[in-house]
Z-matrix of the N, CA and C atoms (Angstrom, degrees):
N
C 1 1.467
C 2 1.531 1 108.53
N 3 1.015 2 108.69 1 128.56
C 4 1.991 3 137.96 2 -175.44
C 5 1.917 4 81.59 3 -53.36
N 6 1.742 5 103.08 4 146.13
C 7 1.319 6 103.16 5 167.08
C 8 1.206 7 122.76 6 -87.76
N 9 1.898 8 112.95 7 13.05
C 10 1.601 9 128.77 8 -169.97
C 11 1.833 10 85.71 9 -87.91
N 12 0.976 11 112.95 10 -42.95
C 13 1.666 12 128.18 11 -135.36
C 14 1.953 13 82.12 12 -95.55
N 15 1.143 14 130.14 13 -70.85
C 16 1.845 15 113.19 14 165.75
C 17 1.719 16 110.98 15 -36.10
N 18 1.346 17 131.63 16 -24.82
C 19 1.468 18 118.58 17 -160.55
C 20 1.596 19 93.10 18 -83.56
N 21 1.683 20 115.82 19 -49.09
C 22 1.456 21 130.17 20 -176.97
C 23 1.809 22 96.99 21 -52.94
N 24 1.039 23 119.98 22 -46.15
C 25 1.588 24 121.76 23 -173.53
C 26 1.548 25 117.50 24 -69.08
N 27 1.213 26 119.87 25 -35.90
C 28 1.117 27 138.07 26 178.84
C 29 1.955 28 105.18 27 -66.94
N 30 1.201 29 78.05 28 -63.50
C 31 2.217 30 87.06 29 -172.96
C 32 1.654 31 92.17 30 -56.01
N 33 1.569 32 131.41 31 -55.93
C 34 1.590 33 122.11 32 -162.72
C 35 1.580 34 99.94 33 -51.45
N 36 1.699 35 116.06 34 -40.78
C 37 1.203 36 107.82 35 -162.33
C 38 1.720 37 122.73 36 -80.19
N 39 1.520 38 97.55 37 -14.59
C 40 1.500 39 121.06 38 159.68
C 41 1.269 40 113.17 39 -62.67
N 42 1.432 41 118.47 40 -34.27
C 43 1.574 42 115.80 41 179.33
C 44 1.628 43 122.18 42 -84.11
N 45 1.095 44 96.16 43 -40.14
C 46 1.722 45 114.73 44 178.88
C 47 1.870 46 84.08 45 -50.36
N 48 1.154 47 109.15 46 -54.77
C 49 1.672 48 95.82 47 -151.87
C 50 1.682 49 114.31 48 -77.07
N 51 1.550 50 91.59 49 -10.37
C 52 1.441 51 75.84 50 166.44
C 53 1.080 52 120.24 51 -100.31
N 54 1.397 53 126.46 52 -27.32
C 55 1.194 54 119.89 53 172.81
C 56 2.022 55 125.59 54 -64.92
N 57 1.304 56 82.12 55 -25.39
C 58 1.856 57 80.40 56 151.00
C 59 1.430 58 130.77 57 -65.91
N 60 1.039 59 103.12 58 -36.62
C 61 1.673 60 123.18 59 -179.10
C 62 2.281 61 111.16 60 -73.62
N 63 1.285 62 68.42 61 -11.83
C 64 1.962 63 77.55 62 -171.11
C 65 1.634 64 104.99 63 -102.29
N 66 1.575 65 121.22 64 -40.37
C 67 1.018 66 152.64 65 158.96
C 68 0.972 67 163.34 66 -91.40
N 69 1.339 68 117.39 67 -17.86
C 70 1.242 69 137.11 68 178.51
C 71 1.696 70 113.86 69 -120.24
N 72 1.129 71 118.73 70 52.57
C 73 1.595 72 137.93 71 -160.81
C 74 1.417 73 102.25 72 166.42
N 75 1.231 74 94.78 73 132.71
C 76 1.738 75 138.40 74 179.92
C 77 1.721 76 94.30 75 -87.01
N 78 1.086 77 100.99 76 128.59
C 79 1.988 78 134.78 77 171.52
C 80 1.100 79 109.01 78 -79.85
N 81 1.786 80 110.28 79 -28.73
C 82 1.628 81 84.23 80 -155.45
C 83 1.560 82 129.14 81 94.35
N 84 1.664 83 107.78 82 -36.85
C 85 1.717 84 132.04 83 -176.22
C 86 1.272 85 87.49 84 -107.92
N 87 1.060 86 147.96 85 34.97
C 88 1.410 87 107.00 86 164.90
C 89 1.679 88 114.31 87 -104.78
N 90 1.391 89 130.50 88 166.65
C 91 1.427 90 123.34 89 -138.06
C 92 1.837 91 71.81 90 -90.41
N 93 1.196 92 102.81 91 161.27
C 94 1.959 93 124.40 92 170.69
C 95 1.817 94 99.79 93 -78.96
N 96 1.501 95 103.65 94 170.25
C 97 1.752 96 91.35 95 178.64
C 98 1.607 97 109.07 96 -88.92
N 99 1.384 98 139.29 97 6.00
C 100 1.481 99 147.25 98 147.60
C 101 1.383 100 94.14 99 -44.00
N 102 1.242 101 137.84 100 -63.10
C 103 1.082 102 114.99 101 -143.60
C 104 1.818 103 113.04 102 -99.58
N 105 1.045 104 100.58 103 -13.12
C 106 1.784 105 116.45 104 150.03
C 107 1.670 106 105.73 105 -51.61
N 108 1.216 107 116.42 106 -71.02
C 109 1.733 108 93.09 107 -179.90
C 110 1.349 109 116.32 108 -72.53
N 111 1.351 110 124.68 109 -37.10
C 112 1.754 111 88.33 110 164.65
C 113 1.161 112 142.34 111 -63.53
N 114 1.402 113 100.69 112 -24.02
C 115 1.795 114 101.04 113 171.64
C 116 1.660 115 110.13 114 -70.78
N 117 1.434 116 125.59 115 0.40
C 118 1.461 117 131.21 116 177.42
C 119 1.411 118 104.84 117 -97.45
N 120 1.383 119 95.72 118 -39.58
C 121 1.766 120 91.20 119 170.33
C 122 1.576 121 120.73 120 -60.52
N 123 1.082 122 91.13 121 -46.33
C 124 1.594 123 95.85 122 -169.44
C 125 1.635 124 128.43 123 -64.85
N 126 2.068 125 88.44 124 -32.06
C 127 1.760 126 107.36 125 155.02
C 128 1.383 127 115.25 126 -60.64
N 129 1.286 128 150.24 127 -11.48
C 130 1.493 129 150.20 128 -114.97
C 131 1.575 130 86.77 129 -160.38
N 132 1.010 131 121.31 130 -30.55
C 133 1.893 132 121.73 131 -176.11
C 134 1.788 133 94.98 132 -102.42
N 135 1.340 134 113.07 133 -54.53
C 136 1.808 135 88.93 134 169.24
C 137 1.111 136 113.59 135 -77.09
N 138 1.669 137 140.54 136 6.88
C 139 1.335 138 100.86 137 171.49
C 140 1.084 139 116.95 138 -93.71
N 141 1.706 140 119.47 139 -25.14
C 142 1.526 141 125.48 140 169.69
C 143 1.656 142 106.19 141 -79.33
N 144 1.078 143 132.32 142 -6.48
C 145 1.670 144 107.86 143 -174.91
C 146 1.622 145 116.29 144 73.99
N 147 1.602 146 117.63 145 36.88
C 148 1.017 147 115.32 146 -171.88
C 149 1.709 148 118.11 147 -90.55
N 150 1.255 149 93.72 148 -13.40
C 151 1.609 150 108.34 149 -173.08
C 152 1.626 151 104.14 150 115.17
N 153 1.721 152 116.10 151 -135.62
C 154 1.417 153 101.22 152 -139.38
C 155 1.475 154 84.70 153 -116.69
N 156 1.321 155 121.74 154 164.14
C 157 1.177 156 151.51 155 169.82
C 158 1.842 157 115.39 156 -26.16
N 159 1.188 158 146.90 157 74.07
C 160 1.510 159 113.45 158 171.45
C 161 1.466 160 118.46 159 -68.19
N 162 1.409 161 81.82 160 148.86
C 163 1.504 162 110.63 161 -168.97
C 164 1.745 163 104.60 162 -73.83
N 165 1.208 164 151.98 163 137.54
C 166 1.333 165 145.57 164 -155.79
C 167 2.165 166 98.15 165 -98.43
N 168 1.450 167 100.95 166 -13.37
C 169 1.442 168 117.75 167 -175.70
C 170 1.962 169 101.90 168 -79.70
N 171 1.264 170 99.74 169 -35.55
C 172 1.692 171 100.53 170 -179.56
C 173 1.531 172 115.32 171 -109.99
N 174 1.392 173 93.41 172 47.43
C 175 1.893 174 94.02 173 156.71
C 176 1.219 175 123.57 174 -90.72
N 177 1.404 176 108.06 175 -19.38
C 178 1.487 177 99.96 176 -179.94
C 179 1.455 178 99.30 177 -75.71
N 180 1.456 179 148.62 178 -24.06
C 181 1.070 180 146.34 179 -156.34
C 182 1.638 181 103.59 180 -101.22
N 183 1.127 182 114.37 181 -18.53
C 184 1.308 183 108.29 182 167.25
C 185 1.490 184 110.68 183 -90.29
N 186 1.340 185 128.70 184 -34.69
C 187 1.319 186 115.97 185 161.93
C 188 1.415 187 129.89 186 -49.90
N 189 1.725 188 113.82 187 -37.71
C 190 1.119 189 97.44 188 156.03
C 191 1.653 190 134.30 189 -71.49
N 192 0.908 191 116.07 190 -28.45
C 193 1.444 192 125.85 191 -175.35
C 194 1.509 193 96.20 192 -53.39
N 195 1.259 194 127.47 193 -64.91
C 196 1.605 195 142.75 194 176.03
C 197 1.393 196 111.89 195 -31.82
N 198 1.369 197 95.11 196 -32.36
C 199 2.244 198 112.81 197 -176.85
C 200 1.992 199 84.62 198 -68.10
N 201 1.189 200 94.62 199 -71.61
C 202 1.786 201 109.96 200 -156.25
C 203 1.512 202 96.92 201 -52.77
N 204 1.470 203 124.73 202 -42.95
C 205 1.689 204 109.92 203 -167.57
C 206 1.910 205 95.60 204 -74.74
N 207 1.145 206 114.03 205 -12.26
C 208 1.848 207 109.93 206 -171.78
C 209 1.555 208 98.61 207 -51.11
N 210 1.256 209 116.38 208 -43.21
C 211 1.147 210 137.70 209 -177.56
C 212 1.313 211 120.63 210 -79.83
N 213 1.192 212 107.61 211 -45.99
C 214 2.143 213 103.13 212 -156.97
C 215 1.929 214 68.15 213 -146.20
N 216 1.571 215 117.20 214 96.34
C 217 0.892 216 129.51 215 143.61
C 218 1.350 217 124.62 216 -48.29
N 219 1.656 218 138.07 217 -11.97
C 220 1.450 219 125.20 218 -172.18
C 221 1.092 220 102.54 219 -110.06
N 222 1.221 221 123.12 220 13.12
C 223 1.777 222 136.00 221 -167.56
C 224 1.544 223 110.97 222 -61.87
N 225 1.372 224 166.21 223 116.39
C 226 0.997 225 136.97 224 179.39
C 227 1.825 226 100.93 225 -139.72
N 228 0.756 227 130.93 226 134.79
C 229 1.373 228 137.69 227 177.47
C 230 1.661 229 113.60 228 -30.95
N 231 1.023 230 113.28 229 -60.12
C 232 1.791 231 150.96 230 -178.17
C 233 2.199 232 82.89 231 -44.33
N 234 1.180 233 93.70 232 -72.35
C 235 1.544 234 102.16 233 -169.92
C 236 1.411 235 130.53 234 -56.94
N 237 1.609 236 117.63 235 -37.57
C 238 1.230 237 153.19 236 -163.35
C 239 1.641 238 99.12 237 -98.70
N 240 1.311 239 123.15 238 -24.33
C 241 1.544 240 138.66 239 147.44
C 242 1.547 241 130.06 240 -45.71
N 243 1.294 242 83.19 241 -67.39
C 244 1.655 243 107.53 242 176.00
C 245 1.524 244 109.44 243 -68.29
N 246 1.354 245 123.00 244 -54.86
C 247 1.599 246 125.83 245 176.51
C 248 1.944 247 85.95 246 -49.76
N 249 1.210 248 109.68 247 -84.50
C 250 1.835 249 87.27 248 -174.82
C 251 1.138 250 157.07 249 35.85
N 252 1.519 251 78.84 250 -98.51
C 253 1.279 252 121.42 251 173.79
C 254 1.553 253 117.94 252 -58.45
N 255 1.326 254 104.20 253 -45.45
C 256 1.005 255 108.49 254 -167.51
C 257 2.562 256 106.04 255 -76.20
N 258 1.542 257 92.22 256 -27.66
C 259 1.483 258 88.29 257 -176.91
C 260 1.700 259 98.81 258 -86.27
N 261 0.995 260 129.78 259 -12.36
C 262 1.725 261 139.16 260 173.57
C 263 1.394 262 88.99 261 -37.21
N 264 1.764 263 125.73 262 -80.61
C 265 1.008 264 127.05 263 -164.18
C 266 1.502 265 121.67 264 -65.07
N 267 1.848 266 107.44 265 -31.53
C 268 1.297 267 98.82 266 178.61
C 269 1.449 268 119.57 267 -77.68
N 270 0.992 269 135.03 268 10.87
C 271 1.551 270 147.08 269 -165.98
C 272 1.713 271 96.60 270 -129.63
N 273 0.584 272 127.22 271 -36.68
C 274 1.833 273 121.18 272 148.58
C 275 1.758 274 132.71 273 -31.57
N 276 1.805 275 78.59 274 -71.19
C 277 1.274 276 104.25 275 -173.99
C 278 1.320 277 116.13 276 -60.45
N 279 1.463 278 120.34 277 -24.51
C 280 1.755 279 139.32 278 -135.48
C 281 1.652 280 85.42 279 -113.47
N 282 1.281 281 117.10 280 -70.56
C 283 1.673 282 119.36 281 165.02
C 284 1.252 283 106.26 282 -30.25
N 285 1.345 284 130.18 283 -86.21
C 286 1.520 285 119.44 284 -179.43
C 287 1.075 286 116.56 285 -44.66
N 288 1.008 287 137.16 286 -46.97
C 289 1.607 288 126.97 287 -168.57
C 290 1.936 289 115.67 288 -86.51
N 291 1.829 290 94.78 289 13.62
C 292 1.628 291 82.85 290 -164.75
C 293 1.507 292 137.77 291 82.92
N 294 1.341 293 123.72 292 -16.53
C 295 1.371 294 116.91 293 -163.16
C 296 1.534 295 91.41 294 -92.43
N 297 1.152 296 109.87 295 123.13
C 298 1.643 297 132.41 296 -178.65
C 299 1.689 298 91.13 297 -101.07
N 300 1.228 299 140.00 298 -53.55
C 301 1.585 300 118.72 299 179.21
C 302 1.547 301 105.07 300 -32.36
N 303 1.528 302 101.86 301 -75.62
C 304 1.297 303 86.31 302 -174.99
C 305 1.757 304 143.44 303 -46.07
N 306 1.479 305 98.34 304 -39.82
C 307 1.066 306 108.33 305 177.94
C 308 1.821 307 128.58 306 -51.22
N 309 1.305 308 102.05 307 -24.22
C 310 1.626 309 121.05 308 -157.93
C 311 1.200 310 95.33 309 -59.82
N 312 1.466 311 122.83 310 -75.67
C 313 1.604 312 137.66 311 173.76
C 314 1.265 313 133.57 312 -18.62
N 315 1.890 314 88.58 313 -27.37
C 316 1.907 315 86.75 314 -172.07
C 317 1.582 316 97.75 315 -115.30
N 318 0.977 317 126.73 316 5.65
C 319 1.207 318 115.88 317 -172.34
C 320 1.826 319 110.24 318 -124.74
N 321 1.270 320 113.10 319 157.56
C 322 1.420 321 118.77 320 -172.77
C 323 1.539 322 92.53 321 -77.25
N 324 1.640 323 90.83 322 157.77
C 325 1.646 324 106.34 323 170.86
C 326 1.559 325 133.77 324 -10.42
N 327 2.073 326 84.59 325 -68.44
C 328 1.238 327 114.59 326 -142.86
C 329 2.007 328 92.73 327 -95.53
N 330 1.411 329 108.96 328 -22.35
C 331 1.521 330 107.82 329 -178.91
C 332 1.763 331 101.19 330 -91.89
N 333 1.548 332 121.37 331 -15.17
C 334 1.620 333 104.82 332 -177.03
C 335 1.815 334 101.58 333 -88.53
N 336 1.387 335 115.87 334 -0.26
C 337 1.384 336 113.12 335 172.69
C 338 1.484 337 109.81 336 -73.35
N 339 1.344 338 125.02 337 -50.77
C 340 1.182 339 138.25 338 166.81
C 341 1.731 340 125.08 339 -45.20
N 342 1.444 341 108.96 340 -47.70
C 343 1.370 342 107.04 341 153.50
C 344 1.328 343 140.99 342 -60.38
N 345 1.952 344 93.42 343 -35.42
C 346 1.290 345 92.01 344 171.45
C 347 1.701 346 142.88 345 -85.44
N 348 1.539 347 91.88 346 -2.03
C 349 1.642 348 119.39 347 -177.27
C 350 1.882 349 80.86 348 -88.58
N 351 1.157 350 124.18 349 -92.35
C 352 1.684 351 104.25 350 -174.45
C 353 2.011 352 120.22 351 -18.75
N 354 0.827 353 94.66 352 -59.28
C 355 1.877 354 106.20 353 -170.92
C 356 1.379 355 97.65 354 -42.76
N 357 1.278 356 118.09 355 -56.16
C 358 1.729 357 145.29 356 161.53
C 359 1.536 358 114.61 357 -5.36
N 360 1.973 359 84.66 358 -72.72
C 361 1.820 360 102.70 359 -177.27
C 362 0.959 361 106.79 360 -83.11
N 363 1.141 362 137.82 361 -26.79
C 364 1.472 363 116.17 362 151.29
C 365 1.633 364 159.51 363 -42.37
N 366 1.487 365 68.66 364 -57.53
C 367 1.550 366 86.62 365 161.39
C 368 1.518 367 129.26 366 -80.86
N 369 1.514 368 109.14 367 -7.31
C 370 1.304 369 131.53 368 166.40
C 371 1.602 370 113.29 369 -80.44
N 372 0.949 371 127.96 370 4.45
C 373 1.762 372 149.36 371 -156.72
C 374 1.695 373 92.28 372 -140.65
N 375 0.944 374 120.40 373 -6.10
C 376 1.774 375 116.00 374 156.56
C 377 1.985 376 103.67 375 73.05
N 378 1.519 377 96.82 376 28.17
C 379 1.992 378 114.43 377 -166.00
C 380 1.329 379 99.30 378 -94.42
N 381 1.195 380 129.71 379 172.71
C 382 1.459 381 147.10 380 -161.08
C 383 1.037 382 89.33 381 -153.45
N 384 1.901 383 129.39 382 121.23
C 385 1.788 384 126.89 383 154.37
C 386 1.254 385 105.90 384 -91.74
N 387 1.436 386 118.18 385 143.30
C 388 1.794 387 123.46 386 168.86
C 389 1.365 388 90.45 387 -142.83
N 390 1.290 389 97.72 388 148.73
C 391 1.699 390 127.32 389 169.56
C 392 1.423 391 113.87 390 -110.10
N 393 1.398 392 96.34 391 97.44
C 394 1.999 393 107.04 392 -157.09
C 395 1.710 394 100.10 393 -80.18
N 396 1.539 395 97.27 394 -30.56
C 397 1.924 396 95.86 395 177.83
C 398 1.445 397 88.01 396 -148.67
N 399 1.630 398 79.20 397 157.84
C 400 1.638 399 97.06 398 -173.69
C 401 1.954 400 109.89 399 -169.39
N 402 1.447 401 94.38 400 98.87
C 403 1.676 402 95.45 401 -175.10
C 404 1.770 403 102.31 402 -124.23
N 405 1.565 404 109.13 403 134.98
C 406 1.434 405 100.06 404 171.83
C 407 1.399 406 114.88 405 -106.13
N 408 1.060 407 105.67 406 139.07
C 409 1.914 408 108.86 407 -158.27
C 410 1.438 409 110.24 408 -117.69
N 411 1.167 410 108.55 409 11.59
C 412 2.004 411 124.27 410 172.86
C 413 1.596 412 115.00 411 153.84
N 414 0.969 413 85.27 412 150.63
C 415 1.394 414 104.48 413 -167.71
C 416 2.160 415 114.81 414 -138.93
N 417 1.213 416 120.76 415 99.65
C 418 1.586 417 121.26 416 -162.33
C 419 1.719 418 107.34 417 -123.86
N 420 1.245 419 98.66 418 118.41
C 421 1.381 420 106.58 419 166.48
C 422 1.673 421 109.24 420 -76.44
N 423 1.996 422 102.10 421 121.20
C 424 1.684 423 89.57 422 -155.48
C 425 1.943 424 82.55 423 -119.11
N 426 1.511 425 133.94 424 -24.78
C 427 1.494 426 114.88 425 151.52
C 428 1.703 427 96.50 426 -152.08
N 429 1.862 428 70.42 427 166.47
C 430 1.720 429 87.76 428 -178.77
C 431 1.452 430 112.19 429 -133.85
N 432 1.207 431 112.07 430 126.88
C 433 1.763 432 116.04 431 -155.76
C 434 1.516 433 94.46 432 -145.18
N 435 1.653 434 107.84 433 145.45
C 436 1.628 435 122.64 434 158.30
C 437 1.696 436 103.91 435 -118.87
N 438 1.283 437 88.63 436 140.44
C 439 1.827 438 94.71 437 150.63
C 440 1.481 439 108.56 438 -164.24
N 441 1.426 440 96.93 439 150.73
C 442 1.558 441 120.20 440 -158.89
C 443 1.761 442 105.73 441 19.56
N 444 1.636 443 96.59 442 61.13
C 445 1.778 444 82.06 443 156.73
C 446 1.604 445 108.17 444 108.15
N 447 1.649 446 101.74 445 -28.66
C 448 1.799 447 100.31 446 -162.14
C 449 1.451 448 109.00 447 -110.03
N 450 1.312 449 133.12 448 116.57
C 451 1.820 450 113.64 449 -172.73
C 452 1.612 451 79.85 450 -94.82
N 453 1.602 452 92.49 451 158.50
C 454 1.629 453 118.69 452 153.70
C 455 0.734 454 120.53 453 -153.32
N 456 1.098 455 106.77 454 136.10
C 457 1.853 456 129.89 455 -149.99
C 458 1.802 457 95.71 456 -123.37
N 459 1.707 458 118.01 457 105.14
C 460 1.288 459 129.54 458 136.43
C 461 1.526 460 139.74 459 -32.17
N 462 1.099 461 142.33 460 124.21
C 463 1.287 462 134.06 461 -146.15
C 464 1.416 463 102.78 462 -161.01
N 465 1.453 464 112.41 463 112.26
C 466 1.875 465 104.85 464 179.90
C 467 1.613 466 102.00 465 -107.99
N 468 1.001 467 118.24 466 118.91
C 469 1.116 468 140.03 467 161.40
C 470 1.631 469 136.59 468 -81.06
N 471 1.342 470 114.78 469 110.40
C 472 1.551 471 112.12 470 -168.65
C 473 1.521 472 91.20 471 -93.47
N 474 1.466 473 126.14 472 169.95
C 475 1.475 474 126.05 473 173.07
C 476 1.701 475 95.28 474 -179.01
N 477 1.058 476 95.51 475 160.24
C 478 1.453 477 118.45 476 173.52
C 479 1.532 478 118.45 477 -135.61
N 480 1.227 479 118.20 478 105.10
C 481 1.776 480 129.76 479 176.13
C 482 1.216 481 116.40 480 -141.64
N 483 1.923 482 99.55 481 150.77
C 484 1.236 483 120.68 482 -177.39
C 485 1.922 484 90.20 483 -113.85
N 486 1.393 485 102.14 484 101.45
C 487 1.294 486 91.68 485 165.95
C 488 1.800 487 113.88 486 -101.61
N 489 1.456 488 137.31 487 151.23
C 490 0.828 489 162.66 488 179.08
C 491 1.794 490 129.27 489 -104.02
N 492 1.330 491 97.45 490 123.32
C 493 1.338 492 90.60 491 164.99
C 494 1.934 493 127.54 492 -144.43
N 495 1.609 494 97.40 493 117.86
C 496 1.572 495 109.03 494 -137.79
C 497 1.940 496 100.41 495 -97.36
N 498 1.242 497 127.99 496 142.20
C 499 1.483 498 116.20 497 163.40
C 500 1.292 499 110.74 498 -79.38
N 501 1.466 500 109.71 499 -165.96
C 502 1.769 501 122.93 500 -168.22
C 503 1.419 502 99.85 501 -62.01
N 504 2.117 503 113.72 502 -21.99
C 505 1.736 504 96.17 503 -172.36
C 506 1.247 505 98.81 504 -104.54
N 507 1.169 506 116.46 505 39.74
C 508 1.669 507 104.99 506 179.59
C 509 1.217 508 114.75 507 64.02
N 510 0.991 509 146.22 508 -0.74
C 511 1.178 510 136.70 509 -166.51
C 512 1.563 511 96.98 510 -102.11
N 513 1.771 512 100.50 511 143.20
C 514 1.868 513 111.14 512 -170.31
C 515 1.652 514 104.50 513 -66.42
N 516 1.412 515 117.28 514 151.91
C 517 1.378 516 102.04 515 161.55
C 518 1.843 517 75.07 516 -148.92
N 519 0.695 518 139.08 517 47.39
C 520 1.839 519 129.34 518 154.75
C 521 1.770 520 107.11 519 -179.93
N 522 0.724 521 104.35 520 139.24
C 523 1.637 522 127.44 521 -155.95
C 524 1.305 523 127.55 522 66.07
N 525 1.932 524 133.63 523 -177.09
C 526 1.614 525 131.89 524 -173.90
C 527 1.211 526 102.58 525 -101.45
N 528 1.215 527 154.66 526 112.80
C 529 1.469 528 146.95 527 177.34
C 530 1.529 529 97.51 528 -71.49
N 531 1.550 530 129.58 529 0.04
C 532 1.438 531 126.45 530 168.24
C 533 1.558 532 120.98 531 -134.17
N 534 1.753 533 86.04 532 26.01
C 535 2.146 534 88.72 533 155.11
C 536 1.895 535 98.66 534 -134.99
N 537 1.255 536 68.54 535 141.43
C 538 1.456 537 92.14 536 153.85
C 539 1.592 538 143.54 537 -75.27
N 540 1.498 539 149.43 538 92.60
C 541 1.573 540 110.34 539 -162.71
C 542 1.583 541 94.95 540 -117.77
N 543 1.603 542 100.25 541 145.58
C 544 1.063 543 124.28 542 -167.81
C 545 1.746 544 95.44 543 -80.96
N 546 1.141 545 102.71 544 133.50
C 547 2.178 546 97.72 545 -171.61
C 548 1.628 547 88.27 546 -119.74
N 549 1.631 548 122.65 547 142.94
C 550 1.029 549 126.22 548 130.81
C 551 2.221 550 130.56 549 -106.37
N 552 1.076 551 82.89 550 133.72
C 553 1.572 552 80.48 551 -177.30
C 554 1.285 553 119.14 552 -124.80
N 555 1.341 554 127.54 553 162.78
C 556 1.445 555 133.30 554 169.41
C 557 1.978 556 107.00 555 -120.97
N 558 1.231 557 100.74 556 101.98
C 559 1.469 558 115.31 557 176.05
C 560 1.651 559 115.77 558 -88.87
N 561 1.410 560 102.40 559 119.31
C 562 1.850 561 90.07 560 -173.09
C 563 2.051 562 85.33 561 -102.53
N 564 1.157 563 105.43 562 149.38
C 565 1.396 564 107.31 563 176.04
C 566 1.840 565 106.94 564 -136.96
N 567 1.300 566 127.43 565 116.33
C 568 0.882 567 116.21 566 -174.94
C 569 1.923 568 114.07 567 -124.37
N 570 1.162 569 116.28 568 166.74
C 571 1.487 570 107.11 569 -179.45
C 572 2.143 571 98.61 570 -152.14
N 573 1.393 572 95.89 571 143.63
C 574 1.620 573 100.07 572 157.94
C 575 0.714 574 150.86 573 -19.90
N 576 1.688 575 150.89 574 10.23
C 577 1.297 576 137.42 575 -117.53
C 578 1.519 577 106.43 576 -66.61
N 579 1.071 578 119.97 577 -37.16
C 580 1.911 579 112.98 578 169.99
C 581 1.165 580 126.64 579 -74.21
N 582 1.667 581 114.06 580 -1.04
C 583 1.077 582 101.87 581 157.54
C 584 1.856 583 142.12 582 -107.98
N 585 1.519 584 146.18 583 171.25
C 586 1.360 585 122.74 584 163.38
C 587 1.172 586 136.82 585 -33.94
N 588 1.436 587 115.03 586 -22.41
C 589 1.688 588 116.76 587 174.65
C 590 1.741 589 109.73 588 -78.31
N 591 1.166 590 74.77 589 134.79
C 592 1.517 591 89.56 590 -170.99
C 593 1.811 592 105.39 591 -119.89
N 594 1.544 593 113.80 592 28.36
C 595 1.250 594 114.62 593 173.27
C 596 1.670 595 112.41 594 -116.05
N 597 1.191 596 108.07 595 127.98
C 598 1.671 597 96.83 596 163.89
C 599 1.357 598 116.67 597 -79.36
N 600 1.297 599 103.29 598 163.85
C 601 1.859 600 105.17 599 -162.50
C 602 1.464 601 85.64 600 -156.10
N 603 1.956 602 93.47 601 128.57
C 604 1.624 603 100.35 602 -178.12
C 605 1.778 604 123.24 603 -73.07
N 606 0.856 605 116.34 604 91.69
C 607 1.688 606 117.74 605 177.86
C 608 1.248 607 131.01 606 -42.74
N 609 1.337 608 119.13 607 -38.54
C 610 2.024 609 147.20 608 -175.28
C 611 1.018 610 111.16 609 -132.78
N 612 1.297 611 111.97 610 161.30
C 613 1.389 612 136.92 611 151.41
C 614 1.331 613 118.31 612 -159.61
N 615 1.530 614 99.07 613 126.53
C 616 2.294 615 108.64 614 -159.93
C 617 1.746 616 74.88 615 -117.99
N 618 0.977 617 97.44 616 167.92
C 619 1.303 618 135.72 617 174.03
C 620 1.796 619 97.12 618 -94.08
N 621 1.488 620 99.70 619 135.22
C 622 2.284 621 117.52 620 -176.06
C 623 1.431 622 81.15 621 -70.02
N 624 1.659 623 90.16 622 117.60
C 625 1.882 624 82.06 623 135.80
C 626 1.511 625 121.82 624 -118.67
N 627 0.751 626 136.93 625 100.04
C 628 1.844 627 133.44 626 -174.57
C 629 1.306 628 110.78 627 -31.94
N 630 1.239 629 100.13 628 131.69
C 631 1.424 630 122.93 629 159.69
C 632 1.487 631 125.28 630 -35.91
């Protein structure tokens, strides 16, 4: 063998090995096939201008959502969030402090009986409720479901309160006016869609359990 013809043999076999070494072996890093279609999605949403990415984790939540707009076309997640949020606190605040007007509206039948038999013994015990702190620290739409007619919409709620409970002299006799407790909850809130009411009214409340 020509000493041209070992140099050509030598370099191919220099190449083979690296390119095995570059290619032909698993890292360990390489992306899973999940993350091949989202990175296609996400190419495919900027190139048309479609908006933002779906997540492959919230289809079931868009299927429901799709149930609820069949019906109440102005429905939008974003909105139905914010309304929430916003009765989270007033249905808090209203329980502690007793005010059953308010309370009636947002709550189902069978759960404003229950509030209102507590508010009752309380106030039958000669007690005062105050909500000395009160911060909401998240708020997650976790499903969205119809059947025959009724959506209910799941809702985990983070919060932080000092609730209180004061006699005729003010003075505390139930809760810390210097702790804080961090609450997690799961709020199901459901409403009619076939019918004129056009309010949701919270039905449950379970206690979060993490995933």
């Amino acid at each position: 063998m020509q000493i041209i013809d070992i140099v050509f043999l030598v370099i191919t076999l220099v190449v083979a090995v690296l390119l095995y070494m570059r290619l032909g072996r698993r890292t360990g890093l390489e992306k899973s096939p999940l993350s091949y279609v989202r990175q296609f999605q996400k190419e495919q949403s900027l190139s048309v201008g479609e908006g933002p990415v779906i997540d492959l984790d919230e289809i079931p939540l868009i299927t429901g959502m799709k149930q609820v707009q069949a019906v109440d076309s102005k429905f939008t997640q974003e909105n139905f969030l914010t309304e929430m949020k916003g009765n989270f606190e007033v249905i808090i605040r209203s329980f502690v402090q007793g005010a059953k007007d308010t309370l009636q509206p947002l709550l189902s039948p069978s759960l404003y009986d229950l509030y209102e038999k507590e508010i009752d013994a309380v106030k039958k015990q000669g007690l005062l409720g105050e909500l000395d702190f009160f911060r909401l620290v998240g708020a997650t739409i976790k499903d969205i479901g119809v059947a025959e007619g009724v959506a209910r919409i799941k809702i985990h709620f983070v919060s932080d309160q000092t609730q209180l409970r004061k006699d005729k002299k003010s003075q505390v006799v139930e809760g810390d006016p210097n702790a804080i407790d961090r609450i997690n909850e799961v709020w199901i809130v459901e409403k009619n869609l076939e019918a004129k009411e056009t309010a949701w009214k919270l039905a449950e409340i379970l206690p979060y359990e993490a995933p």
